[in-house]
C-alpha positions in Angstrom: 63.0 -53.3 -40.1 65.3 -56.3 -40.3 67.9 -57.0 -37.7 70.7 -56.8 -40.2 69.0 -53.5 -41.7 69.2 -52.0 -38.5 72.9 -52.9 -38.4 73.8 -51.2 -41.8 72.6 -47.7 -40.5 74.8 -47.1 -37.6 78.0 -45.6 -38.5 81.5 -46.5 -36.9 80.8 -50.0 -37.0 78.7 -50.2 -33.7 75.9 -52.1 -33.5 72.5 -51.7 -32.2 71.1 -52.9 -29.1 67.6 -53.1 -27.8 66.1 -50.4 -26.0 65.2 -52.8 -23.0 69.1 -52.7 -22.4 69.3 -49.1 -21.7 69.6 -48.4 -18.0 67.3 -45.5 -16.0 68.9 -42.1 -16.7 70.4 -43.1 -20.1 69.4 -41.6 -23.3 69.5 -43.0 -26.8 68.7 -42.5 -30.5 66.5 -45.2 -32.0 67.4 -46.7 -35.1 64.7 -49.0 -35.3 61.8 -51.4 -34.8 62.1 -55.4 -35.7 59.9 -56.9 -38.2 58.9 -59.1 -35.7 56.6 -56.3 -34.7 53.9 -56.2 -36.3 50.2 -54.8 -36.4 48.5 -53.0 -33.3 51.9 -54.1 -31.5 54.1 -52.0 -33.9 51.4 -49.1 -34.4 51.1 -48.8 -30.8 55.0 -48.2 -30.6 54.9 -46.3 -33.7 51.7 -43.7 -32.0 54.5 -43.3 -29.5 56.9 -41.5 -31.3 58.9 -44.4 -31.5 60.7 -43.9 -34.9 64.3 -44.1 -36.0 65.9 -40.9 -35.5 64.5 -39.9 -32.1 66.0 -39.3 -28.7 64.5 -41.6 -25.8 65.5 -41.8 -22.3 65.3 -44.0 -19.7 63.8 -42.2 -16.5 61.2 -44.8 -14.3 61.5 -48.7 -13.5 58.7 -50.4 -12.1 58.7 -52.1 -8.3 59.2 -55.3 -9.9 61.5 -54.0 -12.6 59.4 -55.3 -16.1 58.0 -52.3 -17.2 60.2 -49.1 -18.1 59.1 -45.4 -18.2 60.8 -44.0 -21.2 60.8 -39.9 -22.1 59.7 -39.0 -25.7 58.5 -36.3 -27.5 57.6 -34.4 -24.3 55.3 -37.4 -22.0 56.5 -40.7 -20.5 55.4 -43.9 -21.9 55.8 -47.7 -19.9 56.8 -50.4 -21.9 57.1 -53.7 -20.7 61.0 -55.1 -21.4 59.5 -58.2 -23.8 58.6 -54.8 -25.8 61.5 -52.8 -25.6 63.9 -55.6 -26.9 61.5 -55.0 -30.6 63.2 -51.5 -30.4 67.1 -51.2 -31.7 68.6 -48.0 -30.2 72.7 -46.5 -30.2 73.5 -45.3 -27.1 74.5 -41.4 -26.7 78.0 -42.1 -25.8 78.5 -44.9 -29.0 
């Protein structure tokens, strides 16, 4: 999904943001995931339950802070923060 897709679907004029922005404890709906993702990396994320329309939260950072637990559909997943900026989210309180 293109950048400027992404932006067209969020109502009230706010605009996405990556997922790797969102800080532990904070939860989010996704809106999307960037064309630049493609193949296993995109169908990994997509076996996830990553898919516009979904809640995600925040809950685990790792000791050296790159990879992210992030709560969805029920188990925790870790994705590294180069792969979490591919994901557009809108924050609960947008």
């Amino acid at each position: 999904m293109k950048e400027t897709n992404v932006k067209r679907r969020l109502s009230g004029g706010a605009s996405p943001v990556p997922l790797s922005s969102l800080s532990v404890g904070e939860e989010a709906e996704i809106v999307g995931i960037s064309r630049q993702c493609t193949g296993p990396q995109r169908r990994r994320l997509l076996d996830f339950g990553i898919v516009p329309g979904k809640k995600i939260k925040a809950v685990l950072q790792s000791a050296f802070g790159d990879t992210i637990g992030y709560f969805i559909l029920g188990t925790v997943v870790g994705l590294r923060k180069e792969q979490a900026g591919l994901v557009f989210i809108k924050r609960d309180h947008e």
